[in-house]
N, C-alpha and C positions, 0 to 999 in steps of 0.2 A: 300550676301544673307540675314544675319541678317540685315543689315542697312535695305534692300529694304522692308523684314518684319513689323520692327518698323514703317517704311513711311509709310506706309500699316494702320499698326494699328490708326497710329495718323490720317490718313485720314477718316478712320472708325468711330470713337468714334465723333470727329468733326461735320461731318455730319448728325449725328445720333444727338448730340445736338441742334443744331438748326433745325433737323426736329423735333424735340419736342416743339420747341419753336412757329415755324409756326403751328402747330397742335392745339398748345392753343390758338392761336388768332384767326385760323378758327373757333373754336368750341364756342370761346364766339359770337362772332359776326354771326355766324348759329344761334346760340341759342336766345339772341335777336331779331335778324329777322324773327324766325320762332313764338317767341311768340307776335311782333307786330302785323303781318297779321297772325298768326292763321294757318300758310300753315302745313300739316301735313308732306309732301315732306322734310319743309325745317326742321320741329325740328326731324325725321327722319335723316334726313343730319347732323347737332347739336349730336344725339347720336351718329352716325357714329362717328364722328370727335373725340368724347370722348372717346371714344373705342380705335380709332387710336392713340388719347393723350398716354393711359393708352400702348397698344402695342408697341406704339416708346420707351416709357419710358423702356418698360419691352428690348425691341432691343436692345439701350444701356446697359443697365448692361450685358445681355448676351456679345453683344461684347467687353466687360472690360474682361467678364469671360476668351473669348475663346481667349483671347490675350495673355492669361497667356501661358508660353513655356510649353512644356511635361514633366512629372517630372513619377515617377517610380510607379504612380498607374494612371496614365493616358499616355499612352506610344504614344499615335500618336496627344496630344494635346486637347486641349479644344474647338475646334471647333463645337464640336455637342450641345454647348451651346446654338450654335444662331439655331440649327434645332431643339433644343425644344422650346425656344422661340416662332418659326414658329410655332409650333404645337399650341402654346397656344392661337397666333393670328388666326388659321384656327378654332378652335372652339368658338372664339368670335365672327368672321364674320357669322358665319352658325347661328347662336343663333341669330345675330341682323338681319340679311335675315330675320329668321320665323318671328320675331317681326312685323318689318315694314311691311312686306306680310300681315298678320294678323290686324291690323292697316287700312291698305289700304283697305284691303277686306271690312273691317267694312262700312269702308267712302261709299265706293260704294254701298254696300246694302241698308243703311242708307240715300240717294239719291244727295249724294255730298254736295258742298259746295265751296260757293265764300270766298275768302280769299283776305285781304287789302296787294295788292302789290305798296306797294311806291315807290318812286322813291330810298330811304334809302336801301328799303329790295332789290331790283336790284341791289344797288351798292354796298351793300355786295355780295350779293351771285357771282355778275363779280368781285371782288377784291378775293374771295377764288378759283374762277377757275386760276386766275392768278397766283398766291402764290402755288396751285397745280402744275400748269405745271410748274414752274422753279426748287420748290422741287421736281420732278419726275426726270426733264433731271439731275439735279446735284445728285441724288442718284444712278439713274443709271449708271450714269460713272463712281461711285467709286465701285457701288456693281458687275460691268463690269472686273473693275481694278485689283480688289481685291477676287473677286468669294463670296465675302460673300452672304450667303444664307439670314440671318435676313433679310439685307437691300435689297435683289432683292424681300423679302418678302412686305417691306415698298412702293417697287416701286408699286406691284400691288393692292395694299390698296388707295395708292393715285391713281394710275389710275382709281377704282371703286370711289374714290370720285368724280375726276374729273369728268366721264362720269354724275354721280350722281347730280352734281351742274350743268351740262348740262340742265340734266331732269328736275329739280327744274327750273329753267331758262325757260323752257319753259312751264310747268305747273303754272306759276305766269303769261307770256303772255295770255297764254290761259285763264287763271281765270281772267284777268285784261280783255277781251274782252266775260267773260258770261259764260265761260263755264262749269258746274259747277263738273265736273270727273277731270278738269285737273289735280288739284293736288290730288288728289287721283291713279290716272293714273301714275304719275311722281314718284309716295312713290312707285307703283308697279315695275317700272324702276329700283328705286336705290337698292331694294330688291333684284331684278334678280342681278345687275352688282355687289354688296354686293357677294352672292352667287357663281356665275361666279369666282370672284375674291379668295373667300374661296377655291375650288374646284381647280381651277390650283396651290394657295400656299400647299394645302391640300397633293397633289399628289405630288409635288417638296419633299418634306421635307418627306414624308414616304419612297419616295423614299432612300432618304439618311438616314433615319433612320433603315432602312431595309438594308441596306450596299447597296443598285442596282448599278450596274457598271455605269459608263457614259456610252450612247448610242451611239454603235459603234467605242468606244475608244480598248476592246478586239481585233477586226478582224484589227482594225491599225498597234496593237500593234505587232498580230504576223505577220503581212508584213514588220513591218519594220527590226523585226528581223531575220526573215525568207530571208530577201535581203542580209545581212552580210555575209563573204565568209567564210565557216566552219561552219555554223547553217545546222542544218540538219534535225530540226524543232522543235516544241515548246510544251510545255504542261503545267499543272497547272497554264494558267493565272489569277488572281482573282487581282480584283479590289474593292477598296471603298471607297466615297468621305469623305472627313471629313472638312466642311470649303471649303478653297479656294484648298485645296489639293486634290492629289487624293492619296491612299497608294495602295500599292500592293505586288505581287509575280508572278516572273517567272521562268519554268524550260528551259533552251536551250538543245537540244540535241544536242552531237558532238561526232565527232570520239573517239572511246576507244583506240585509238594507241596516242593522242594526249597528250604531257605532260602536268601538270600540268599549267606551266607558259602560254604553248599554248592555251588550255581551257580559263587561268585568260584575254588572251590578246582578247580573243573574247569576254567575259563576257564583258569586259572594250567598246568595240566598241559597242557592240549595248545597252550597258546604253547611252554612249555619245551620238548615235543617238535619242534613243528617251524620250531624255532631251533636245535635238534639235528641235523636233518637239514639247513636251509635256514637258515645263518648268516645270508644276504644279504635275508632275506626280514622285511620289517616290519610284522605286521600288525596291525588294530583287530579285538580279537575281541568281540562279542556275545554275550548269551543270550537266550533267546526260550523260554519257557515253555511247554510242550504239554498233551496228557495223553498220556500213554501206554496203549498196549491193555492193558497188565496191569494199568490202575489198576483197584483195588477200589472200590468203594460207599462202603465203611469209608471210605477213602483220600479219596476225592472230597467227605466231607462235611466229611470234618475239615478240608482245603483252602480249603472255603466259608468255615468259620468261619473258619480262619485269616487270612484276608484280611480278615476284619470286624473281627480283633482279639478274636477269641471263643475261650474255653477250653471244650471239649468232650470228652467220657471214656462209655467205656461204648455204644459205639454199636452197636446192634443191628438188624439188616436181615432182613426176612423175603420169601418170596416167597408174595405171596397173590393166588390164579391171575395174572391177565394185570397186577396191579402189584404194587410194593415199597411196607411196609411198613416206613418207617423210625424208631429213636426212640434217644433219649439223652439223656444229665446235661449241660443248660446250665449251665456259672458264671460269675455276673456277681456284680455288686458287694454285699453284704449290706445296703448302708445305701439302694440305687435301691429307688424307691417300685416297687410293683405294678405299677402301671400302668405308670412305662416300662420294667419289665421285660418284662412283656406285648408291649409295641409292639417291641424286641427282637427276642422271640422270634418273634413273626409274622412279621416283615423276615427273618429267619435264614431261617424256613420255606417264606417265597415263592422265597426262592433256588432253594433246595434244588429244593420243586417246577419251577423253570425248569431245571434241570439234571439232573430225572430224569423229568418229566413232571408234566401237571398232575393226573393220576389217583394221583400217588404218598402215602402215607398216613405225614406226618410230626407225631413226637410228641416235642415238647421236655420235658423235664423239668427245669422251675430251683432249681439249689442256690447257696446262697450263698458267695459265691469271699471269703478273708481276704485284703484291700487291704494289712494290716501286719504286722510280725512279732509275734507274738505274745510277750509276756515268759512267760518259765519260769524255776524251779528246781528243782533233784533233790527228789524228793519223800523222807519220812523214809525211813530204812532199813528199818522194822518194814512200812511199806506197802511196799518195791519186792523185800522177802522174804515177804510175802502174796503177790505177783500174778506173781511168781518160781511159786514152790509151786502157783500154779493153773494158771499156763500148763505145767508141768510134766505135772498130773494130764492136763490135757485132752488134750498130746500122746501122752499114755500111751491113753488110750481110743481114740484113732486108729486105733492100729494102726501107721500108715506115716511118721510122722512124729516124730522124738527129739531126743536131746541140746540141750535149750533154755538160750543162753546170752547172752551178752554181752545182758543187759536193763538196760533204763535207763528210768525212771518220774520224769514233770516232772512239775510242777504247773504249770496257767496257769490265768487268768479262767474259763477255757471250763470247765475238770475238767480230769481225767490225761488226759497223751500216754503211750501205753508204740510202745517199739519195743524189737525181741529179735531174735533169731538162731536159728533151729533147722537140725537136717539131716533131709534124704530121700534116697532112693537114686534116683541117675542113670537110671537106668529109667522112673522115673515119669512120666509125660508129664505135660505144664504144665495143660493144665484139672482133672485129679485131684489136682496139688497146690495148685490154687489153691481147689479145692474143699475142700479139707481145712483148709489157713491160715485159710478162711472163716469154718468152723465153728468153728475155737478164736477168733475174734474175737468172733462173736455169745455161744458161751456166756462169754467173760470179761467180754464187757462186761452179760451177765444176772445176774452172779454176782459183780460188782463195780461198778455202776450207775456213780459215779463217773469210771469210764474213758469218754474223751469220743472216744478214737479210738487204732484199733491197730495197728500195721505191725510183719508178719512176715518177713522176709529168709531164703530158704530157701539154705543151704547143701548142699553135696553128701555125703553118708555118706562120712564115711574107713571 
């Protein structure tokens, strides 16, 4: 990114000097020609040209200026160098407009005038149209390249000359065959395109100076973001160009259940996206937390607690007529006293009520949450081929539930951990096998007291 910057700049300033250099050799040889034959057209053209000398010049040093990196009292760069510069080329054109206009107008009242078109003053005035059009296409592909404003400002400066050296071109045919307005007529021409040309740089560069978004870059911005899966929509977009850049800020809306890294990993895709589409564009993206219409009950409690730093399972919601009914397995710490477990659970509860009403009927249940890991080892062989052989028989009374394998039986403080593996068929839907796992937990743990807790991992029937 810096290297392709510096290329940037070096193409900049390059171009910018030898448009300077072509500007002074127009302007002498305008000038000469317009004071051999006397055409007003042409030493109108001649001041043009000197203007554009003095504006090129003034282009260049703004883009040295705005080449300079961001530093801590100009925090997005020096780019709005070259949109003053612009501003100072829009009120030289408008000021050389009235001139020449005024000028012209004179000639015409005043009942025109023939002017000595030589063959010399033709082949100037065709050598500056030429020299215009190669410096126009070669500015524009860097001010294209590069998004500089100055230099798309230089493009339309020479476009007004060229059309201008047009008109001059043809008011010296016309004066070469009697007619005595032409070149009066032609200074009226370069006047308008003068102007014209003032008027669209005038309007670009307030633009930018005014911060105005790029047009229709906003309604892009939130489609593209608004396509990411987890956007739930957009707010605070503000845009403003600075240079070739554009800077900004966006809010994304997303689930309030969503953790933070989940949030970060969304943030991350739709910057990548639309740096995909919008290289030049830099923005501060945000998240902003909602709830969403599809959030469930379930969803919203566990949310609560999550935010208090509470571990919650098992929540169950009922609707009992005109309120909810809600309850679940609080766990906190085994060693907190009663009491501020109590004071807890009542703070959890008032949430809840503020979040679903105060009519809503909430019922904590507190279990004791293990603060450390717990030490274990494999328990004997003879016990982990006992409780092998039970969980066997039980999955066999089932009916729907076989093959019991990969079991592993600890010992810790507490009693046996067992955890096993069994299969069911892909058909069975999740409550009836979780109903089923159930029941071989309760009868093992009746039927071997010992086991202090049991976990089932259901695999799928080969």
């Amino acid at each position: 990114m810096e290297a392709s910057h510096t290329h940037a700049a070096v193409r900049k300033e390059r171009v910018a000097r030898w448009s300077i250099v072509a500007s002074a050799v127009i302007t002498v040889g305008k000038l000469l020609a317009g004071l051999f034959s006397g055409s007003l057209a042409l030493l109108s053209e001649a001041a043009h040209a000197l203007v554009d000398t003095f504006a090129t010049t003034v282009t260049w040093f703004a883009i040295r200026a705005s080449n300079k990196p961001a530093d801590d009292e100009h925090q997005y760069g020096h780019a709005k160098f070259e949109s003053v510069a612009a501003l100072v080329e829009t009120g030289i054109l408008f000021l050389l407009a009235l001139a020449v206009l005024a000028q012209a107008a004179r000639n015409i009242f005043s009942g025109g005038h023939i002017i000595e078109a030589t063959p010399l003053v033709f082949a100037i005035v065709i050598a500056s149209i030429l020299i215009d059009l190669n410096r126009i296409r070669a500015l524009r592909k860097v001010a294209r390249d590069t998004g500089s404003q100055a230099l798309a400002a230089d493009v339309l400066h020479f476009s007004s000359d060229m059309a201008g050296s047009v008109l001059v071109l043809l008011g010296l045919i016309a004066s070469r065959f009697g007619f005595l307005y032409g070149d009066a007529i032609a200074a009226l021409g370069v006047a308008g395109f003068i102007a014209v040309a003032g008027w669209r740089l005038g309007r670009r560069t307030l633009d930018t100076l005014l911060d105005a978004a790029p047009k229709g870059r906003v309604a892009r911005l939130r489609t593209i973001a608004s396509a990411e899966p987890g956007v739930l929509g957009t707010s605070n977009i503000r845009l403003r160009a600075a240079g070739h850049e554009v800077f900004g800020e966006m809010t994304l809306m997303v689930a309030r259940t969503l953790s933070m890294e989940q949030a970060s990993a969304i943030r991350t895709r739709v910057l990548a996206a639309i740096r995909k589409e919008f290289p030049d564009t830099m923005l501060t993206v945000t998240t902003s937390p909602v709830a969403p219409r599809s959030e469930t009950v379930r969803e919203r409690v566990t949310h609560i607690a999550y935010r208090r730093g509470l571990a919650v399972h098992h929540v169950t919601v009922q609707d009992i007529g005109a309120h909810l009914s809600i309850s679940f397995d609080l766990e906190l710490d085994g060693r907190m006293s009663l009491g501020e477990a109590h004071e807890t659970a009542e703070s959890l509860k008032a949430e809840i009520r503020a979040e679903f009403g105060a009519g809503t009927e909430v019922e904590p249940h507190i279990e004791p949450l293990e603060v450390k890991h717990l030490p274990g080892q494999n328990a004997p062989p003879e016990t982990i081929i006992a409780i092998t052989r039970l969980l066997e028989k039980l999955a066999a009374q089932s009916g729907s539930v076989s093959d019991i394998h990969n079991v592993r039986v600890r010992q810790t403080p507490g009693g046996l951990v067992v955890n096993y593996h069994c299969r069911a068929a892909a058909s069975l839907d999740v409550a009836h096998a979780h109903r089923l796992i159930d029941e071989i937990e309760h009868h093992a743990r009746d039927e071997y007291p010992a086991i202090t807790r049991i976990v089932g991992h259901t695999d799928l029937l080969k």
